[in-house]
N, C-alpha and C positions, 0 to 999 in steps of 0.2 A: 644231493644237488637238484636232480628232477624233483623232487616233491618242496624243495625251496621255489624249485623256478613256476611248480604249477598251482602255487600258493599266492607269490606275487601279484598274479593277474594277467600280468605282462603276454603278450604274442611273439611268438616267436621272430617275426619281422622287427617287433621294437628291441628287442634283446638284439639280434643281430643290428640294430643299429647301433645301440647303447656303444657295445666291446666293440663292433668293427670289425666281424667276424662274420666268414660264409653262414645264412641260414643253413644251409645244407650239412655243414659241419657240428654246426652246434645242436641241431638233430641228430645225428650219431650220437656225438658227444653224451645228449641228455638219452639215449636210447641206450647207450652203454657200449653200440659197434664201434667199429669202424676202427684205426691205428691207437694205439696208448697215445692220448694226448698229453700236449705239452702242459708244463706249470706256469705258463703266464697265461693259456687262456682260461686254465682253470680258476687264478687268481684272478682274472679279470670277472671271469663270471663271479666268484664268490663275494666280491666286491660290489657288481649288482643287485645281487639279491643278499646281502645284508649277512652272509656268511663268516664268520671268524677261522681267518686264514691260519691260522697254529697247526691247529688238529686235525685241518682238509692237508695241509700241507704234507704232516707226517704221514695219514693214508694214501698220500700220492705217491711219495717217497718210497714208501713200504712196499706199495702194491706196483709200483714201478719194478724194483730189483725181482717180487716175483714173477712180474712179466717179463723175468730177463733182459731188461735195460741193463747195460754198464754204468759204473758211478761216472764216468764221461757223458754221458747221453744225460744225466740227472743231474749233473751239474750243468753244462751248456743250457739244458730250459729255464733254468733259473737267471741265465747269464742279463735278461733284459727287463728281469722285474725287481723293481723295487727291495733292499735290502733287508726292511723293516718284515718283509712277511715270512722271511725265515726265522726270526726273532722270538723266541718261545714269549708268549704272552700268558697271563694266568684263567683261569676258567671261572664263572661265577664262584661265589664266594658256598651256594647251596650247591655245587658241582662238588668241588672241592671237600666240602662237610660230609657228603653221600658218599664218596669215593673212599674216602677215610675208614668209613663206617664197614663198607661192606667188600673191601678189595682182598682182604687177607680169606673172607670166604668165599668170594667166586673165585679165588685161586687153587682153595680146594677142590671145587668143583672142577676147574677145568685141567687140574692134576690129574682126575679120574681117568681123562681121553687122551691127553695131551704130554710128549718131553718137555722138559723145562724151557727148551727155547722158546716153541710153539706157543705151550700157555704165556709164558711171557708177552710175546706179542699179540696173542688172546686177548690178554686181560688188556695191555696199550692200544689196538684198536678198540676193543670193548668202550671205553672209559672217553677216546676221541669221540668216536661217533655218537655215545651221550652228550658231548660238547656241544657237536653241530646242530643235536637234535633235542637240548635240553629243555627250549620252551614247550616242544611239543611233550617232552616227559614231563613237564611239570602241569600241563595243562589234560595227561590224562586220568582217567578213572581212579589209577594207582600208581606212583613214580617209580616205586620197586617192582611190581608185576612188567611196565614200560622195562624197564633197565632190565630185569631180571632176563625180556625174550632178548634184545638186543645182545646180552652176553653169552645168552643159546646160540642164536644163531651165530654169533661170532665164533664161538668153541665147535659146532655142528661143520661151518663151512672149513675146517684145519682138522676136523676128525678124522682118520679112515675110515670106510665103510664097506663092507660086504653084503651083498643082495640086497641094500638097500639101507642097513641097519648100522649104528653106529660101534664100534669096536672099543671096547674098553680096555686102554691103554696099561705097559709094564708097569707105571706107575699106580695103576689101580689094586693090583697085587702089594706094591709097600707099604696102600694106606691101610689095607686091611693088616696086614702084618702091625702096622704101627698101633692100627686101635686096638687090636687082639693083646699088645704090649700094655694101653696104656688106659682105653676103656673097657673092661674085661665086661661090662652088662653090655656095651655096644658090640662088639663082638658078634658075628657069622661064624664061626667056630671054624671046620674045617672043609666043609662043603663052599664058605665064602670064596678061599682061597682057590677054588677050582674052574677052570675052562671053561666046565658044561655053565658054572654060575655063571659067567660074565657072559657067553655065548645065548642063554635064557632070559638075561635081566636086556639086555640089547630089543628081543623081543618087545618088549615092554612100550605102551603109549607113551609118547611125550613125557605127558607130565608124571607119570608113575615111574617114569626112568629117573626123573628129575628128584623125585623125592625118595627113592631108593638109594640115589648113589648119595645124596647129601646125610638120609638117615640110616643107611648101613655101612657104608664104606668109610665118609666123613665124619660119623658120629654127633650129627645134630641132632639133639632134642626137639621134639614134636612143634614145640612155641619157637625154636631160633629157625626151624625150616620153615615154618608160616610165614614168619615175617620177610627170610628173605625174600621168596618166592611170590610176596606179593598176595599169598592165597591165603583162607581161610584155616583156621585149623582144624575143622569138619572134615573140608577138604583134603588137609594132608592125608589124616587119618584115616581116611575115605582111600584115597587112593594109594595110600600104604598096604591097609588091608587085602585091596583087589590083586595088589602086585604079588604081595605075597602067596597070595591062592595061585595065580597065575602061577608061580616058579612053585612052588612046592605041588604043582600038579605036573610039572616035566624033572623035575629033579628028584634022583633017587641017591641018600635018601633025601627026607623031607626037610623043608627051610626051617629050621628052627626057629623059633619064637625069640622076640628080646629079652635079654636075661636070662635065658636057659646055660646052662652050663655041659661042659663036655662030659 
C-alpha cells in the first residue's frame, strides 16, 4: 500500500482529504506503526489508489488474527464497508496462468521450512501479494525472479530462525526420504538426512540455499530450477557448485556428488 500511495503522486494532505481521514493516521498507517488498523480505512485507501480489494482483504484478515484480533474485532471493521469487498473477485487472467504453473513448486519449496499449515498460508499470502503487485511483476526485468523473491520472503518471514539463519523444517527430512524413495540419482544419500546437513546448508547465501533445497531435497533438475528461480542456468550451476564446496568443507563425511551411489 505505501509503495501504491508513493506511486500515485498524491500528498499526504490530498489522501487525507480524499478518505477523510486524520493525516496523522494515515502516516502510521502507511509507516506500518501505530494500532492494527481497521478494514474500512484500508478499503478506503485501496479504493484510492487503484488497489484490488480481494487479496488486500485476505492479508488483512490473515495478518489481523496473527495480531491476535478476535473474529469479533474482524468482523465489527467490516461492519461499515460496503459488502462487495469481501466478495472474492478473480485475479488477472496472466495471474491466474503463472500461479497454475508454478504453485505445486513453490510448495515444495516452502515444505522445506514450513508445517502444512504455515506453507499453506505461504504460499496464499505469496500468490495475494502478486495480486496487488502484479503490474509491477509484470513490468519487471523477470516476472518469475519478481514472484520467485516475493515467495522467499514470504516463506523467510514464517520460517524459524537461529542466529540469524533460517532452520530447515521436519518436513525437510520427508522430502529427502521421499526422493531417496523415488529419485535414487537425486538422492543425498545418508549424510542428506542429517542435522549437521540442514544446520550447514542454512549457512549457505540466499541464493545457494535456494538452489540447494530445490536441487537436492526437491529434486529439480538443473533447467526446472533455472526457470523457476527466474535465474540463469550458469547461474544455478554456478551456485550449486560453490554450495556444495561450502558443505563438503564443514561436513564429515564429504557431500557426495549427484548420482553417486551408497
Amino acid at each position: 500500500m505505501r509503495g501504491s500511495y508513493l506511486a500515485s503522486g498524491m500528498t499526504l494532505s490530498e489522501l487525507s482529504t480524499r478518505v477523510r481521514f486524520a493525516k496523522s493516521k494515515l502516516s502510521e498507517l502507511l509507516r506500518g506503526v501505530g494500532l492494527y488498523p481497521r478494514w474500512e480505512i484500508v478499503y478506503l485507501l485501496a479504493a484510492e489508489l487503484g488497489m484490488p480489494s480481494w487479496p488486500l482483504y485476505r492479508l488483512w484478515r490473515q495478518a489481523a488474527f496473527e495480531a491476535h484480533k478476535s473474529s469479533e474485532w474482524v468482523e465489527n471493521s467490516t461492519d461499515h464497508t460496503p459488502i462487495l469487498t469481501t466478495v472474492p473477485t478473480t485475479p488477472p487472467l496472466e495471474h491466474r496462468a503463472f500461479r497454475e504453473l508454478v504453485e505445486n513448486d513453490y510448495s515444495l519449496f516452502a515444505q522445506a521450512f514450513l508445517d502444512d499449515d504455515q506453507r499453506d498460508v505461504a504460499l496464499s499470502d505469496t500468490f495475494d501479494i502478486l495480486w496487488l503487485s502484479w503490474n509491477d511483476a509484470l513490468a519487471s526485468h523477470d516476472t518469475r525472479r519478481f514472484s520467485w523473491n516475493v515467495l522467499r520472503a514470504t516463506v523467510m518471514s514464517r520460517t524459524p530462525h537461529r542466529d540469524g539463519r533460517p532452520e530447515l523444517g521436519r518436513a525437510a527430512f520427508d522430502t529427502v526420504v521421499l526422493q531417496s524413495l523415488t529419485k535414487p540419482a537425486h538422492r543425498m544419500n545418508q549424510v542428506a538426512e542429517s542435522l549437521e546437513l540442514f544446520t550447514a546448508m542454512s549457512r549457505l547465501p540466499a541464493n545457494q540455499l535456494d538452489v540447494m533445497v530445490l536441487r537436492r531435497l526437491c529434486g529439480f533438475l538443473p533447467e526446472s530450477t533455472s526457470a523457476l528461480l527466474g535465474a540463469s542456468l550458469a547461474t544455478v550451476r554456478s551456485d550449486e557448485r560453490h554450495a556444495i564446496r561450502f558443505l563438503e568443507s564443514v561436513l564429515r563425511p564429504p557431500l557426495p556428488t549427484e548420482g553417486n551411489t551408497p
